[in-house]
N, C-alpha and C positions, 0 to 999 in steps of 0.2 A: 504493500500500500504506500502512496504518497505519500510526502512529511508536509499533509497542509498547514503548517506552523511557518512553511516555506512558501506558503502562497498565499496569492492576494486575490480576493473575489469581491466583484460589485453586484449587486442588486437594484435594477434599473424597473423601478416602480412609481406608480401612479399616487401612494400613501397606503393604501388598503393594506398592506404585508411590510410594512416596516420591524415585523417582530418575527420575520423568515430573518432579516438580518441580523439581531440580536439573538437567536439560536446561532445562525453559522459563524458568527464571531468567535464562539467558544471553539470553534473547533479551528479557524482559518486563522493565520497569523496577523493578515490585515483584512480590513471588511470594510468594501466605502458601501455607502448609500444614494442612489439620487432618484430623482423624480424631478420632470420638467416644473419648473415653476414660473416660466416668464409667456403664459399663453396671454395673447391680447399685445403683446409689445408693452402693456403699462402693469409688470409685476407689481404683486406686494410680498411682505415678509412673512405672511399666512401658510404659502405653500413652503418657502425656502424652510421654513421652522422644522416642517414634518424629518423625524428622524434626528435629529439634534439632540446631544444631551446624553444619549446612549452608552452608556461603558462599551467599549470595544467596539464599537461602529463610528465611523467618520462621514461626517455631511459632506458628497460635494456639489461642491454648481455646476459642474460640467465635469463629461465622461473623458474625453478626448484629451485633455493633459494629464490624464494618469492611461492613458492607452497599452503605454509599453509595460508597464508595470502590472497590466490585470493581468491575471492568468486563466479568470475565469468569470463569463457573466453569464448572471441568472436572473431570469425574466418571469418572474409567478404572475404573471397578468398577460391577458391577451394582448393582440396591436403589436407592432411593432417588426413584424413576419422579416422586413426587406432589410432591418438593420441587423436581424439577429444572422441573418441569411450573409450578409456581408462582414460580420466578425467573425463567421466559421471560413469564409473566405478566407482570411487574412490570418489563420491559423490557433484563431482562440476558442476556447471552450465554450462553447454554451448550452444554458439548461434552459428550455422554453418550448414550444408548439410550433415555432415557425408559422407556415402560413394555414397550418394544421385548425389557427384560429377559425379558417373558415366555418371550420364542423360547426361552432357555436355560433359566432357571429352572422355571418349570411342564413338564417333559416331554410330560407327555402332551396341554396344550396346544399344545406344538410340534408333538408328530407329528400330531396333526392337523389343525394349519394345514400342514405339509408334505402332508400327502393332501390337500389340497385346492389347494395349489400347482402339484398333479403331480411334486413333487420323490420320487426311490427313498426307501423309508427299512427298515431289518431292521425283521421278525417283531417284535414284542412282547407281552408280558403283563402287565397289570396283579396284584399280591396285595397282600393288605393280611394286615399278623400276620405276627409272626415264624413262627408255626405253617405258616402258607399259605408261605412262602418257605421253608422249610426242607423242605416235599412238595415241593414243586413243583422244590427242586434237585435232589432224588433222583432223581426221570427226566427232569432238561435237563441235557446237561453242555454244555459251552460254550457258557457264556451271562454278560452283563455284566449286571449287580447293580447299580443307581441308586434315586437319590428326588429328590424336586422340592424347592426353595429354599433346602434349612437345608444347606448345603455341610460344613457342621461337626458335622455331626453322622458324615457318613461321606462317602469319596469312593468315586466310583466302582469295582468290581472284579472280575475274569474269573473265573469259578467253572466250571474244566474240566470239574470232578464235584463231586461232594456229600461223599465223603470229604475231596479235597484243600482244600476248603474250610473243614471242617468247625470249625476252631479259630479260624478268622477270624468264623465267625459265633458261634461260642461270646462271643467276646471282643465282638464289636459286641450282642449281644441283653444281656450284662448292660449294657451301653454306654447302652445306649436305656432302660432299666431298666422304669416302667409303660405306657413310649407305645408299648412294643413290638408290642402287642397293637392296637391301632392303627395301626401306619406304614404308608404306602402305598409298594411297592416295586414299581419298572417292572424287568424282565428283557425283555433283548433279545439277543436269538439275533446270534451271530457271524456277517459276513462273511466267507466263507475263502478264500483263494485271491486277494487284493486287495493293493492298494498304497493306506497311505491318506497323504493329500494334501491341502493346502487354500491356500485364498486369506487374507493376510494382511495387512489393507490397512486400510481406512476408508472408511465411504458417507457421502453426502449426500442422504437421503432418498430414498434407494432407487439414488441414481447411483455410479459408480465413476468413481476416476479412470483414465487414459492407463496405467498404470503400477503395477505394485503386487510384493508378494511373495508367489511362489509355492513352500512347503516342505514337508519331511517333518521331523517329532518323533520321536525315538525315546523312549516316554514317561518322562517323569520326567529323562531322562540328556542329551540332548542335540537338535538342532536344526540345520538347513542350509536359506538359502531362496536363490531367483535372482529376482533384480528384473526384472519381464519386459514388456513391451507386451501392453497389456491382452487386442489382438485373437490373439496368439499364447498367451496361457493355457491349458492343457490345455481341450479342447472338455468333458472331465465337469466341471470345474468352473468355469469359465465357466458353464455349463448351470444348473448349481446358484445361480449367484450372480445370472441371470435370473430364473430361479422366483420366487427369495426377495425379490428386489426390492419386489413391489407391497408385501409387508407389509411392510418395511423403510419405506418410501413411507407407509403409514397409520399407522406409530410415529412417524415422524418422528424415524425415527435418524440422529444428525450428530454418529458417534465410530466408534469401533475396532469392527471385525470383523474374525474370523477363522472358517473353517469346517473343522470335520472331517471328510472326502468318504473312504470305501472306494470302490476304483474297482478293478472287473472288466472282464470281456465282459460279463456281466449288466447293467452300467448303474453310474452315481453314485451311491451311499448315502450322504445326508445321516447324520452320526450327532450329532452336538450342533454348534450355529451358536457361536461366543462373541461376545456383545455388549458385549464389554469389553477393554483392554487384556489379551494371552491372556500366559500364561508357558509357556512360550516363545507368541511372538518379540517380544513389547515391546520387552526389554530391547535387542531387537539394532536394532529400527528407529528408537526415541532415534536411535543415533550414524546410519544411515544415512542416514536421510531427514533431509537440511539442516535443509530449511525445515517443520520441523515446526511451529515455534511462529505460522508465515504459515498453513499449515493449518487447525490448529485454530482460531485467529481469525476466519477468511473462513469457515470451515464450520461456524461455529457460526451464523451468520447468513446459512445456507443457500448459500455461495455455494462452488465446486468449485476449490481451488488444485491443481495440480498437481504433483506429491511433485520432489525433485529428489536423485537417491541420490549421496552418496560412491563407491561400489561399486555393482557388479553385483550381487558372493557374499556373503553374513554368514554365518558361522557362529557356535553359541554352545554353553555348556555348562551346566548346572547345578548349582550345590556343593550339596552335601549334608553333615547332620552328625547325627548322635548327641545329641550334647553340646548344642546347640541346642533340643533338644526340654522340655527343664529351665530349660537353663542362658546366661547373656548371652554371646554368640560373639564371643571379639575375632579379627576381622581385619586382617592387615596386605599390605602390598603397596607395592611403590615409585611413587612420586609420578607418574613421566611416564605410568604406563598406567592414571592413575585413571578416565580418561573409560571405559575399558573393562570396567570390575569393578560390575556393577548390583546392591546389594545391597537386600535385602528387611526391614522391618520395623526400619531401621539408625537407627543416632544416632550423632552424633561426640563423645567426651568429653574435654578436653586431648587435642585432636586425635591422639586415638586412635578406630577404626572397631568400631563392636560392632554384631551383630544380636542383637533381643531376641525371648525365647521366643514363638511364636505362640501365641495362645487356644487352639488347636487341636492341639498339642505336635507339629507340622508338622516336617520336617525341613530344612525351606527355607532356605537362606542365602540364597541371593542367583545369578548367572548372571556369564560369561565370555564376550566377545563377541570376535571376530575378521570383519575384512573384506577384502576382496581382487576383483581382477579377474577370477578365475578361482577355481573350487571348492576348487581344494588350496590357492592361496594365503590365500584363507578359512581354510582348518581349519588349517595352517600358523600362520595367526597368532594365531585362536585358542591353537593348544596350548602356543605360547611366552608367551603372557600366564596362561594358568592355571596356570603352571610359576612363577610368580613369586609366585604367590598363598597366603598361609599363614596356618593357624588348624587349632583340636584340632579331630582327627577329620574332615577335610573330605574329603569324596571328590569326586574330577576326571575322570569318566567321559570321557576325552579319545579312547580306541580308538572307540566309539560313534558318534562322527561320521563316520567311512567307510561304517558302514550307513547312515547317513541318507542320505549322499550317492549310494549305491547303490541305495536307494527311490527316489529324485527322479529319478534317470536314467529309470528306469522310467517314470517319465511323460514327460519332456520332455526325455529322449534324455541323448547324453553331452555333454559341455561343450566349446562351440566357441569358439575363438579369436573375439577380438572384430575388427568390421573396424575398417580406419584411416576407413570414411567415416564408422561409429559413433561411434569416438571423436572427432572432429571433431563432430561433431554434440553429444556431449557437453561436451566442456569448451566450446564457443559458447555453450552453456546455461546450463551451469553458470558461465560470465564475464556474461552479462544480456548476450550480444551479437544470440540470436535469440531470437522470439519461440516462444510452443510451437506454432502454427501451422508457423511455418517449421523449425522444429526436426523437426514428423511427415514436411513434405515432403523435408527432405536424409535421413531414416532410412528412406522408404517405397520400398522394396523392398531394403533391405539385406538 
């Protein structure tokens, strides 16, 4: 292995994953951080702050005079395909999707590499014009409301009927103000009667590792996943994550994925792939997966490390705030559970913790991780670290996590005691006493 103590990696982000770079610090010798902050020509020190303040991370304003010096960038966000594409040119490592982003960002070129993958995917409709979407909801009621690339302009949302929506589109049609009449909007007809579920991992050009996280989201509120052997993965999504492979394979994606899979008796419904560090479960596989910073390294240079988890169970939470949508969010929290507090878009000032307003008046703080050998121990620890957590107006959806954990069973049963030949197999691992060869033969038929 590498002596990354010997190398220098940047994290070239948008805010959202400023605390992917506060993990790989500990393990990389130097660690900058950047994210564009001069959009419009009339900067402020709002965006430039994001990432500041960090032990072992360094802010900078610009990539390009520290060039010779990276060894390695990592890009956990979409965008950005033709530069990441031109650093691999010029000989440097990177961790990201490439132009792989299309999967997520253009829809409707996804769902039609999905039809051609054989992967399920829901009914859709293209409209363009707010006019055409606002017909068109009157006789579809349950139906989810999307657009391709600009995220900021609007996020996804369930439009039961056309009355119940009706004030949400009032608000986004003057939102959009003359492109309205122009924007191209995808509607897709609900799955009912489903559990959705997904894989939460990272490929190396189309491969998976031995091992990955397999969860349910309850959206916006919280998150529960189980670290699981690859070959035992719910068969729908395994299935899914074959399909998708070859085009994974022709991007030459070597970073985070995560998939959204509705899964019936009818079959796996791919509904959006994310080609990017996902919210949730980032934040929680940081603390789990050790060797993430060995990861990213080898598999940026195509080559397949094998994750090694703290835990079986993570669970996590997402804070939410009001007051954030405006205004700088100071957070506090006592010192021993900081590995566990992942905040969004954050800066430290006289080491005090603030998240600053998103471009987008987002509600995001930041997430609440807990892990454990078993599911309750997970949400267990979860809820005594978010208990500890304080800042105006933050909400701790902590109840929430019993449903997720209630969805997940649904696919992959209830949760079994671990054997003692697992856990020997474990910690030999996790000590560098066996190899992963010999590690699948002591686990294989446990």
């Amino acid at each position: 292995m590498a002596n990354l103590k010997a190398k220098t990696v940047l994290i070239y982000d948008y805010g959202q994953y400023v605390e992917l770079a506060v993990t790989l610090s500990k393990s990389f010798g130097r660690t900058l951080y950047y994210a564009p902050w001069f959009d419009g020509g009339n900067p402020t020190s709002r965006i430039l702050r994001i990432g500041q303040g960090f032990e072992g991370v360094e802010r900078v304003e610009e990539m390009w005079p520290h060039i010779d010096d990276i060894d390695l960038v990592v890009f956990p966000d979409v965008y950005e395909a033709g530069l990441q594409e031109y650093l691999v040119s010029i000989g440097k490592r990177v961790w990201g999707c490439r132009s792989g982003a299309d999967l997520e960002l253009d829809r409707v070129k996804s769902k039609e590499a999905s039809k051609k993958l054989g992967i399920d995917i829901a009914p859709y409709t293209i409209v363009t014009g707010f006019g055409a979407l606002r017909k068109h909801l009157k006789t579809h009621p349950d139906v989810h409301v999307k657009i391709s690339k600009t995220r900021g302009d609007m996020e996804t949302f369930h439009s039961p009927d056309y009355v119940a929506s009706e004030q949400r589109l009032d608000e986004l049609e003057h939102k959009l103000g003359a492109k309205k009449s122009v924007m191209e909007f995808i509607v897709e007809e609900g799955i009912n009667d489903a559990v959705e579920c997904g894989y939460d991992g990272y490929t190396i050009d189309g491969a998976y590792p031995r091992e990955a996280l397999v969860g349910v989201e309850v959206k916006g509120d919280a998150y529960i996943g189980h670290a699981m052997r690859y070959r035992e993965i719910p068969e729908q999504v395994r299935s899914v994550n074959e399909k998708l492979a070859p085009a994974l394979e022709r991007y030459g994606v070597r970073g985070f994925l995560s998939t959204e899979i509705r899964c019936n008796e009818d079959g796996a419904f791919l509904i959006d792939p994310c080609m990017r560090c996902g919210t949730p479960p980032s934040e929680l596989y940081q603390a789990m997966i050790t060797n993430l910073a060995e990861i990213i390294w080898e598999g940026a240079d195509g080559i397949m490390v094998e994750p090694e988890y703290a835990e079986k169970w993570g669970a996590m939470i997402l804070l939410q705030s009001e007051w954030v949508m405006d205004n700088w969010q100071h957070i506090s929290f006592p010192p021993p559970i900081r590995d566990s507090v992942k905040l969004h878009n954050a800066t430290v000032i006289e080491g005090e913790y603030y998240v600053i307003p998103h471009g987008d008046r987002r509600m995001q703080v930041g997430a609440v991780i807990g892990m454990g050998a078993t599911a309750q121990k997970a949400i267990d620890a979860c809820a005594e670290i978010a208990e500890q957590v304080e800042g105006h107006l933050i909400t701790k959806p902590i109840d929430t996590l019993d449903e997720a954990r209630e969805e997940l069973e649904k696919i992959i049963g209830p949760d079994k005691p671990v054997s003692l030949q697992q856990r020997k197999a474990d910690a030999a691992r996790k000590a560098g006493k066996i190899s992963d060869k010999q590690y699948e033969r002591m686990i294989e038929g446990v």
